[in-house]
MIKOLDREN-422748 format. One record per residue: residue number from 1; residue in one letter; x, y, z of N, C-alpha, C in turn. Coordinates in nm, 4 decimals. Layout:
% residues N
+------+------+----------+----------+----------+----------+----------+----------+----------+----------+----------+
! resi ! resn !       nX !       nY !       nZ !      caX !      caY !      caZ !       cX !       cY !       cZ !
+------+------+----------+----------+----------+----------+----------+----------+----------+----------+----------+
!  NUM !    A !        X !        Y !        Z !        X !        Y !        Z !        X !        Y !        Z !
...
+------+------+----------+----------+----------+----------+----------+----------+----------+----------+----------+
% end
This chain:
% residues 139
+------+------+----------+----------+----------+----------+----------+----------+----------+----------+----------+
! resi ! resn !       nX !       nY !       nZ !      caX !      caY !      caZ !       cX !       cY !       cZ !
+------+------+----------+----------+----------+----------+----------+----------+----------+----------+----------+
!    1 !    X !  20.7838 !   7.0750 !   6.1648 !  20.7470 !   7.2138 !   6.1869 !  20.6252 !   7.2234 !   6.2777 !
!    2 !    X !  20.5047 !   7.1333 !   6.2239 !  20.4130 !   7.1617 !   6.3141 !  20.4242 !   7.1220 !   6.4858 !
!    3 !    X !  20.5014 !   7.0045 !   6.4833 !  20.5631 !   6.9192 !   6.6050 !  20.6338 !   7.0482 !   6.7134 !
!    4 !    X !  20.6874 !   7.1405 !   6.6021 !  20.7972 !   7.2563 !   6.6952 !  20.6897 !   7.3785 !   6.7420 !
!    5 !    X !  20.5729 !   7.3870 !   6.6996 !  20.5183 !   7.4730 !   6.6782 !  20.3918 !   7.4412 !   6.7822 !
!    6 !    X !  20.3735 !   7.2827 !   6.8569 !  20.3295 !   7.2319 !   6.9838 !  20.3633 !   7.2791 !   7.0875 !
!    7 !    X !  20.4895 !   7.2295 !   7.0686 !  20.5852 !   7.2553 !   7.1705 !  20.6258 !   7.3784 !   7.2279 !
!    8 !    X !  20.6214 !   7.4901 !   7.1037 !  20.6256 !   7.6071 !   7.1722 !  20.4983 !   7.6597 !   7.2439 !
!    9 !    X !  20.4024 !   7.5908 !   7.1479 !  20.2523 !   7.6381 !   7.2630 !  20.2391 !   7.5950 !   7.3635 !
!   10 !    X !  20.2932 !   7.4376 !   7.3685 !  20.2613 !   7.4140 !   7.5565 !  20.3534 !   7.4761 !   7.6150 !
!   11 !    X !  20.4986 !   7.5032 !   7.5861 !  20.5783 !   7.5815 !   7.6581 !  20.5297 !   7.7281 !   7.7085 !
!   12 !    X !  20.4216 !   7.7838 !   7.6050 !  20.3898 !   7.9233 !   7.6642 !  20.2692 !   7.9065 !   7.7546 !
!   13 !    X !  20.1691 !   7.8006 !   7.7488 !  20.0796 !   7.7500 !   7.8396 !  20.1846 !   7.7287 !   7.9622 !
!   14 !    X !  20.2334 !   7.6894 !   7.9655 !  20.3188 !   7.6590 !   8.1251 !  20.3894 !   7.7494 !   8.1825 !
!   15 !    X !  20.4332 !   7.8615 !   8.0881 !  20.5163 !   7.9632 !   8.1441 !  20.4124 !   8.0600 !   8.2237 !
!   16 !    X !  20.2855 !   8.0133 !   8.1443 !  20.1781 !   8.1056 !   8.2327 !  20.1727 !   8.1478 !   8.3918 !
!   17 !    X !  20.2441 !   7.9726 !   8.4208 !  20.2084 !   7.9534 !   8.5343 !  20.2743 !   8.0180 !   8.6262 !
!   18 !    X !  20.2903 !   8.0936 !   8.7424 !  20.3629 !   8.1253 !   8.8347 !  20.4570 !   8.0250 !   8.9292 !
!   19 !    X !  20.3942 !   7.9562 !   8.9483 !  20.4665 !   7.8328 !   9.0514 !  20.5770 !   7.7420 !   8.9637 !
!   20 !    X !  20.5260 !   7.7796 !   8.8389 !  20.6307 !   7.6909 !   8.7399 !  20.7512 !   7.7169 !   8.6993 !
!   21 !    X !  20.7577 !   7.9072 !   8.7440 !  20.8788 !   7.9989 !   8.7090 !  21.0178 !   7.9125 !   8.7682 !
!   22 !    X !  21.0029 !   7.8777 !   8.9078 !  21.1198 !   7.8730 !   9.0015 !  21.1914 !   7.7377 !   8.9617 !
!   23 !    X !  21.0832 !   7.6558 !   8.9077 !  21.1581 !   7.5059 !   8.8725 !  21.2377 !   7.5107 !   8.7214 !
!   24 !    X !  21.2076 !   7.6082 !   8.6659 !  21.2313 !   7.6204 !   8.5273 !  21.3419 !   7.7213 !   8.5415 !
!   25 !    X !  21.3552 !   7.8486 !   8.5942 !  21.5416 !   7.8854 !   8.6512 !  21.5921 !   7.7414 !   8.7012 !
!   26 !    X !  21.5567 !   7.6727 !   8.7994 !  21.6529 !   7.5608 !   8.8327 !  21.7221 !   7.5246 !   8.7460 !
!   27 !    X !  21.6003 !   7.4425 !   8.6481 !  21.6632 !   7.3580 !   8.5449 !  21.7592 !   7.4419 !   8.4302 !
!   28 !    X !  21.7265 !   7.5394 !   8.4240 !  21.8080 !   7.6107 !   8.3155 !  21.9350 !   7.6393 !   8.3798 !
!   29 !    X !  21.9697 !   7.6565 !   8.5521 !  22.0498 !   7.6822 !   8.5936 !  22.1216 !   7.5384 !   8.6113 !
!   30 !    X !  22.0882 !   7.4536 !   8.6622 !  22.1866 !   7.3695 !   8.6374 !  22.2263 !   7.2888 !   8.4826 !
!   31 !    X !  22.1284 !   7.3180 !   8.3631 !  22.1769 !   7.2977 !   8.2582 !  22.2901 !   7.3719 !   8.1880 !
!   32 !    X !  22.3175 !   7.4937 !   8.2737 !  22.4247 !   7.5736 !   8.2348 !  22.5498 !   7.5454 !   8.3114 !
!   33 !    X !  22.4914 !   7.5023 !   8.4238 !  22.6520 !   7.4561 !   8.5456 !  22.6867 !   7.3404 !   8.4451 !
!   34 !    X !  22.6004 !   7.2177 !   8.3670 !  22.6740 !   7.1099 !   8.3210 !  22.7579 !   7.1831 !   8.1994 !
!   35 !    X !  22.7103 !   7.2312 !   8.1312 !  22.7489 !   7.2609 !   7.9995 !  22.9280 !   7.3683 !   8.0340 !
!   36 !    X !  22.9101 !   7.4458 !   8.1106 !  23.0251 !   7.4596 !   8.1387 !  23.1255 !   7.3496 !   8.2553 !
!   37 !    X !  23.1125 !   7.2875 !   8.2743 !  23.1404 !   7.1727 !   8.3322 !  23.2282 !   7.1300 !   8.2088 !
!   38 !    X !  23.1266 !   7.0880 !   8.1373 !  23.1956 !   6.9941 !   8.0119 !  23.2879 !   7.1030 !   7.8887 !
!   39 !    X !  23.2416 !   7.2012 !   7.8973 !  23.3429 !   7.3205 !   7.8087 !  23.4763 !   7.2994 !   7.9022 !
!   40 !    X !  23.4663 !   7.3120 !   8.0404 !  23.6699 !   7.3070 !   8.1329 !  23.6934 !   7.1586 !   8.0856 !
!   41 !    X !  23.6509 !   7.0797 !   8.0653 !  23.6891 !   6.9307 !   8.0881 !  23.6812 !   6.8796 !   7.9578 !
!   42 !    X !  23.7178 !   6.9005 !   7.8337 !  23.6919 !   6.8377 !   7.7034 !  23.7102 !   6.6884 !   7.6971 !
!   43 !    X !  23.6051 !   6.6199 !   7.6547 !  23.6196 !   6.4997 !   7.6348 !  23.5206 !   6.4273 !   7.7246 !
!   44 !    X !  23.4753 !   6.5117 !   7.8533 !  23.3797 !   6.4651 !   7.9347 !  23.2414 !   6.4688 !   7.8847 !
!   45 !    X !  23.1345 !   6.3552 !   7.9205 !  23.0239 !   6.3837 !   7.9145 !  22.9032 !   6.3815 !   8.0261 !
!   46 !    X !  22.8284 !   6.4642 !   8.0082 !  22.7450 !   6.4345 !   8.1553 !  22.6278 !   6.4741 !   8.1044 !
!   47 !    X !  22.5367 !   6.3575 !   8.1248 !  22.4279 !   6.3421 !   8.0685 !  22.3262 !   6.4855 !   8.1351 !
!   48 !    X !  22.1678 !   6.4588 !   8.0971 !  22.1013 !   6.5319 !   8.1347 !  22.0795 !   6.5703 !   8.2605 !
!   49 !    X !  22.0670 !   6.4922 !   8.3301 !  22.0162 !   6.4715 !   8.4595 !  22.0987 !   6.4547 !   8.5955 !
!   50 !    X !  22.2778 !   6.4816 !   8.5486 !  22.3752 !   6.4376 !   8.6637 !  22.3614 !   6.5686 !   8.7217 !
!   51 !    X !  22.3643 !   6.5428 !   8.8799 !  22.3544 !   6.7052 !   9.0294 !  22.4854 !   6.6667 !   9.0242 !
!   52 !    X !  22.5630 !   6.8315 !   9.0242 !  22.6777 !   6.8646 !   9.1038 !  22.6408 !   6.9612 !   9.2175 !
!   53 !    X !  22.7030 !   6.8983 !   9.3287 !  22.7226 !   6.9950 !   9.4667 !  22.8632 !   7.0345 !   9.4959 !
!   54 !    X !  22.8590 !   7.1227 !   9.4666 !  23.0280 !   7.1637 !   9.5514 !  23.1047 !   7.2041 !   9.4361 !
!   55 !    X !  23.0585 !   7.1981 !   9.3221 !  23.1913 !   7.1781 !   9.1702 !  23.2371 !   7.3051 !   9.1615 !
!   56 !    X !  23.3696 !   7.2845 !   9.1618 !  23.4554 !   7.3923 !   9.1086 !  23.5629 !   7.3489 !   8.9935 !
!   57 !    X !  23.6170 !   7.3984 !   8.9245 !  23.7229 !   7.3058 !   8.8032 !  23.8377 !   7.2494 !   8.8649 !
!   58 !    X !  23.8719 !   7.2894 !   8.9510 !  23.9800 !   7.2087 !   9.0176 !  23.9479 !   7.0985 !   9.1053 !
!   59 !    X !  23.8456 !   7.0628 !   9.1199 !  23.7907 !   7.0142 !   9.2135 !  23.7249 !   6.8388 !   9.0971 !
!   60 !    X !  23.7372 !   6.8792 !   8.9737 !  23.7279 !   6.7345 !   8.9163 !  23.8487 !   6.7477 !   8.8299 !
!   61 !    X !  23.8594 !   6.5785 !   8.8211 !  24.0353 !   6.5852 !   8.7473 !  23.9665 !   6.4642 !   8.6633 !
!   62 !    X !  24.0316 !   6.4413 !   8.5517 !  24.0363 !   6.3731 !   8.4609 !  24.0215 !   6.3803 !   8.2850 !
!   63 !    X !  23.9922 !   6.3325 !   8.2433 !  23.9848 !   6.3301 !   8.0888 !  23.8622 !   6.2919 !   8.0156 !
!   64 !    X !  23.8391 !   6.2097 !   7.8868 !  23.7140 !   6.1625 !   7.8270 !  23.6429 !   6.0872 !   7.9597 !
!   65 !    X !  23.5392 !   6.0646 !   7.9535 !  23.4609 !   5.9813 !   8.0569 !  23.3443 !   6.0235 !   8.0187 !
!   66 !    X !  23.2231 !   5.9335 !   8.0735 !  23.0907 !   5.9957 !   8.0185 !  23.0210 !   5.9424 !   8.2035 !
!   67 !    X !  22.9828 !   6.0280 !   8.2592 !  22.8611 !   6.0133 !   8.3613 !  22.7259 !   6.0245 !   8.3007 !
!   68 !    X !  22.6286 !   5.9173 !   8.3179 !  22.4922 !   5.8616 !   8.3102 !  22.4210 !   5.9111 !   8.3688 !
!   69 !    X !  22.3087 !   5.9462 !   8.3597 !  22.1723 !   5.9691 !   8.3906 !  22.1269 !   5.9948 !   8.5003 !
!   70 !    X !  22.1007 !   6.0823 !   8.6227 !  22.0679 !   6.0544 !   8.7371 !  22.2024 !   6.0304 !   8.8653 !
!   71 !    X !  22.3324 !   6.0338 !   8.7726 !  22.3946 !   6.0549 !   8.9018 !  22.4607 !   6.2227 !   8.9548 !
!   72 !    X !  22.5370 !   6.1493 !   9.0729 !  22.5427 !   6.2585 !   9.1713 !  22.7202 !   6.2871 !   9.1711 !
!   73 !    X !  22.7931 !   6.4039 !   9.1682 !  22.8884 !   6.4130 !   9.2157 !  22.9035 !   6.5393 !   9.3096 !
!   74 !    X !  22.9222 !   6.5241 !   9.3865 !  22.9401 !   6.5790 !   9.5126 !  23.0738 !   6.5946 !   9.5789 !
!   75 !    X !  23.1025 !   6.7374 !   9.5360 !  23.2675 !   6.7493 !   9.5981 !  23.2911 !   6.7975 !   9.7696 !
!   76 !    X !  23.1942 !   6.8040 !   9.8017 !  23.1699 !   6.8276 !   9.9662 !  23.0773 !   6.9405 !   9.9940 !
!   77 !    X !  23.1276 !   7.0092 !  10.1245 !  23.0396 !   7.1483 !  10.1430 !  23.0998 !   7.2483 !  10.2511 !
!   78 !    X !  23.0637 !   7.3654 !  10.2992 !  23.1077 !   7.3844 !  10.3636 !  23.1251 !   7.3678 !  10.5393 !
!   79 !    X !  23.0519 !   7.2855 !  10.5725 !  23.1159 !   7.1685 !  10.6631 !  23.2181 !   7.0870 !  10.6846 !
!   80 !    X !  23.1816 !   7.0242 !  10.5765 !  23.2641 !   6.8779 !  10.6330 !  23.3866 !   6.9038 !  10.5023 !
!   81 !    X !  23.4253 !   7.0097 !  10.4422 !  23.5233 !   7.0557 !  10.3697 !  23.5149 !   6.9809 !  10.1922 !
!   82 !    X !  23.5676 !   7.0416 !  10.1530 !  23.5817 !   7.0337 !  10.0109 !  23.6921 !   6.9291 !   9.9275 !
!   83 !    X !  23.6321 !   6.8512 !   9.8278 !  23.7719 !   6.7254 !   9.8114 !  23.7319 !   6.7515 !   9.6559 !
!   84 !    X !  23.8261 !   6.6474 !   9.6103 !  23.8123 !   6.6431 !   9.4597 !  23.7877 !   6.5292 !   9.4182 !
!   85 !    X !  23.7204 !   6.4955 !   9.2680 !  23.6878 !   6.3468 !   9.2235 !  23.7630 !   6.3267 !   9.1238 !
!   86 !    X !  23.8580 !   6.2532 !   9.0589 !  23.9550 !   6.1793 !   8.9445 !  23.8489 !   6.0784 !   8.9345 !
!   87 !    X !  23.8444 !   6.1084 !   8.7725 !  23.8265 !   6.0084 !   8.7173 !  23.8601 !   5.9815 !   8.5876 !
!   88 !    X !  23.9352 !   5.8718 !   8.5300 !  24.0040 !   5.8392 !   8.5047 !  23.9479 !   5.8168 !   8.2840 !
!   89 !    X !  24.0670 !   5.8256 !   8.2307 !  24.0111 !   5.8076 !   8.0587 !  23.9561 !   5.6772 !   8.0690 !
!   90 !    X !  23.8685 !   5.7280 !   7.9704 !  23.7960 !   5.6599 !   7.8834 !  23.7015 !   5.5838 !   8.0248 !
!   91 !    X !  23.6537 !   5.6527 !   8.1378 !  23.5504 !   5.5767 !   8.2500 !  23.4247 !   5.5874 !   8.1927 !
!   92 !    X !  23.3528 !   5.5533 !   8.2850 !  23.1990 !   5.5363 !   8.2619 !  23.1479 !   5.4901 !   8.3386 !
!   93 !    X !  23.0356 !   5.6240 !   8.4363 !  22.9936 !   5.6035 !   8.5203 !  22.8485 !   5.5737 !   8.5074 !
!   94 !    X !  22.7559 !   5.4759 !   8.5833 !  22.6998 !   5.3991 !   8.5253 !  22.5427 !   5.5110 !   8.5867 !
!   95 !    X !  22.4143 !   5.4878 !   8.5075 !  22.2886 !   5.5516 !   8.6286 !  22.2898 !   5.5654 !   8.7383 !
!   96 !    X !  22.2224 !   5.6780 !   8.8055 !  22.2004 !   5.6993 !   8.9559 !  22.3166 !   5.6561 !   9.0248 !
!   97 !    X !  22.4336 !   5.7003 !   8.9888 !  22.5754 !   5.6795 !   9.1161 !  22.5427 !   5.8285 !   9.2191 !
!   98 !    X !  22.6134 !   5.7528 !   9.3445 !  22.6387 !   5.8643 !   9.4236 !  22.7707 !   5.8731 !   9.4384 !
!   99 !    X !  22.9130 !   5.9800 !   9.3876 !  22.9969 !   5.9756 !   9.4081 !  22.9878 !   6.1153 !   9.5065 !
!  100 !    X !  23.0576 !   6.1034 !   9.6440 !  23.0481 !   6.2095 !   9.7534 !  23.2224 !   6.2112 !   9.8253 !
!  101 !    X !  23.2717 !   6.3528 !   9.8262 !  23.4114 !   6.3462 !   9.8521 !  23.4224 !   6.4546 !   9.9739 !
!  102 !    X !  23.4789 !   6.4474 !  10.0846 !  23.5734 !   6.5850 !  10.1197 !  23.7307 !   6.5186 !  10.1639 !
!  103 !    X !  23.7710 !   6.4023 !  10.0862 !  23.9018 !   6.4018 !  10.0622 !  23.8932 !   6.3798 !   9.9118 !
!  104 !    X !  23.9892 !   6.2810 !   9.8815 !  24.0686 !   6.2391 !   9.7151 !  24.0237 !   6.1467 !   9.7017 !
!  105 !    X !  23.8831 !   6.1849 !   9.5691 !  23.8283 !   5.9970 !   9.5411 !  23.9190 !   5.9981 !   9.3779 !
!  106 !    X !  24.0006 !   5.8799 !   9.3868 !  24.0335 !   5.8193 !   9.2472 !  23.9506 !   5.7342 !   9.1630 !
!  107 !    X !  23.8911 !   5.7152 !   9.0451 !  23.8850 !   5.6049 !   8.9528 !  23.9810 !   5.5826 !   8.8621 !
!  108 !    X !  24.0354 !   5.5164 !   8.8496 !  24.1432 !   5.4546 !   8.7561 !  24.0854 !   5.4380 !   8.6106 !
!  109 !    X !  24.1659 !   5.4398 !   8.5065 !  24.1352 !   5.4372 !   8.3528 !  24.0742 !   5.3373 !   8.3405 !
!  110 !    X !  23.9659 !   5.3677 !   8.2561 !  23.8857 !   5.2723 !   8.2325 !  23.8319 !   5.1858 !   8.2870 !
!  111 !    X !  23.7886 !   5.2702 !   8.3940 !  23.6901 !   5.1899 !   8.5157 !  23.4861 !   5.2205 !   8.4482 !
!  112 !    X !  23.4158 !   5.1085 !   8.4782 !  23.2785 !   5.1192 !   8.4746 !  23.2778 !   5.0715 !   8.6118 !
!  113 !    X !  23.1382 !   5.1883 !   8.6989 !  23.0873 !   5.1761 !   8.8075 !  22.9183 !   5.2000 !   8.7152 !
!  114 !    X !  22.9151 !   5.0535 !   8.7721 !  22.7298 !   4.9784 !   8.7271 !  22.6716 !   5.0841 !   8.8090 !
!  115 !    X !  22.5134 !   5.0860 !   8.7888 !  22.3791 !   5.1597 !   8.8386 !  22.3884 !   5.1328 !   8.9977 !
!  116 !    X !  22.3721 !   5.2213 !   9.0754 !  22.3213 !   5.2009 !   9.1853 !  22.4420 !   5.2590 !   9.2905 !
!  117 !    X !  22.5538 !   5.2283 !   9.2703 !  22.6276 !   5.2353 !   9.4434 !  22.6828 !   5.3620 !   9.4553 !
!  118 !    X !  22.6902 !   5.3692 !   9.6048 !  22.7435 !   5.4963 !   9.6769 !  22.8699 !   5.5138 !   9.6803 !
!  119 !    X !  22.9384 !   5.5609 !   9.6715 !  23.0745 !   5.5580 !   9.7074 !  23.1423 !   5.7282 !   9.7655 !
!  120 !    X !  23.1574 !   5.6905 !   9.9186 !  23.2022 !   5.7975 !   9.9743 !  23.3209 !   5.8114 !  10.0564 !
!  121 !    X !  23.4278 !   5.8846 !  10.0357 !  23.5739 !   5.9242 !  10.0780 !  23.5443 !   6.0026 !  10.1774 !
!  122 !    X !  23.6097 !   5.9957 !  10.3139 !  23.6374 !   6.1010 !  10.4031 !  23.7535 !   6.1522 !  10.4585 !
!  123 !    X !  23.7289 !   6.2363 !  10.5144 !  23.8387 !   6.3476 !  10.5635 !  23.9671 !   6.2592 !  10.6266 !
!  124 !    X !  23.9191 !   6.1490 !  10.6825 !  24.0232 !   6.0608 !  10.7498 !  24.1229 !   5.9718 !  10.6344 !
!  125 !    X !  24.0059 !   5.9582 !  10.5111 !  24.0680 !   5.8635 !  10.4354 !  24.2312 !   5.9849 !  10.3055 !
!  126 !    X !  24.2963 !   5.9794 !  10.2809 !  24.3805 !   6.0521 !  10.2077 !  24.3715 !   5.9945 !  10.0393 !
!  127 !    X !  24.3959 !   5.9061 !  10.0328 !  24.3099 !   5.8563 !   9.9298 !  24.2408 !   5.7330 !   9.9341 !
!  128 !    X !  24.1298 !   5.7008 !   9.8345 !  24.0669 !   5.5507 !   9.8119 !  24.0757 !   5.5238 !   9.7026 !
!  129 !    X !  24.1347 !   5.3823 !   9.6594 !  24.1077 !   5.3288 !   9.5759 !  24.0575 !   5.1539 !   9.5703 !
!  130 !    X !  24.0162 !   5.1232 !   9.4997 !  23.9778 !   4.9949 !   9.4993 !  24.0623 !   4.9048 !   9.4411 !
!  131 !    X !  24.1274 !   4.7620 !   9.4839 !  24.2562 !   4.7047 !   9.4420 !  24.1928 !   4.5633 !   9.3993 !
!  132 !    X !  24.1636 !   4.5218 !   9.3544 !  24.1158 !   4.3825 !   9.2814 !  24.2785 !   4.2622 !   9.3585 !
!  133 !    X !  24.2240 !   4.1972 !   9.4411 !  24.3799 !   4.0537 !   9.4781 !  24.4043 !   3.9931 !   9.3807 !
!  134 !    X !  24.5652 !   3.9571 !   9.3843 !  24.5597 !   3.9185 !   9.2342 !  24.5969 !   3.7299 !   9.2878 !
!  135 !    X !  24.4986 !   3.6749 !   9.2299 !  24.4741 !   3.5757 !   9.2807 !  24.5833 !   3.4378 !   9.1774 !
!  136 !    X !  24.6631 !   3.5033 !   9.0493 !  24.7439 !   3.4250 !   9.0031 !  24.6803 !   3.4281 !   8.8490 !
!  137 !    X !  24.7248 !   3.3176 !   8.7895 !  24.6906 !   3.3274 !   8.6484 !  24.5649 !   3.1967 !   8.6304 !
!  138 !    X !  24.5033 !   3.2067 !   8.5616 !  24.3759 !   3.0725 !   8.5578 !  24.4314 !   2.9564 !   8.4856 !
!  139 !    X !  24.3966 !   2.8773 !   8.4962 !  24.4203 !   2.7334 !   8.4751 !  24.4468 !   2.7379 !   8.3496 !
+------+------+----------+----------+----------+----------+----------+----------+----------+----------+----------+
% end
């Protein structure tokens, strides 16, 4: 109780502030783009901190999956045109990804993409996917 009762005081110390107004719509505004995000898409999760640019519901396809911390999905803009991202049950996309589309990016079921990489589809490409060679059976 007393812990909640901090928190609301520094919260009203900061609301004081004027310059603090505009970052605090942000955040409330894109905490509401995720949350309906994840109400069209049941089963999805998207952490605190994932930016969508471009999202519309048709524009992501897939099922359960959970996106991590700090990443990016990016369905295009109005430039370089608008694509969609699949991704696939039961995925898991790993910290700070950049996924960026204005064609058809696929992930396949039960794909993990680790911390860090970019991965971007273009207008030329119709779809991408990534194909592992199948190099035979092991010894």
């Amino acid at each position: 109780m007393i812990g909640a009762l901090k928190r609301a005081a520094r919260a009203i110390y900061y609301l004081r502030r004027p310059e603090a107004l505009p970052a605090i719509a942000a955040l409330a505004s894109a905490h509401a783009l995720r949350e309906a995000v994840m109400a069209d898409h049941p089963g999805l999760v998207l952490e605190a901190s994932v930016h969508l640019i471009g999202y519309a519901p048709e524009r992501l396809l897939g099922g359960s999956a959970r996106v991590a911390t700090g990443s990016i999905l990016s369905f295009g803009d109005e430039t370089g045109g608008f694509g969609s991202i699949e991704i696939g049950e039961g995925s898991w996309i790993g910290q700070y990804n950049n996924l960026r589309t204005s064609a058809r990016r696929t992930h396949q079921d039960r794909i993990q993409v680790s911390d860090l990489p970019v991965l971007h589809a273009h207008r030329s490409q119709s779809r991408s996917r990534t194909e592992l060679p199948d190099h035979g059976s092991a010894p």
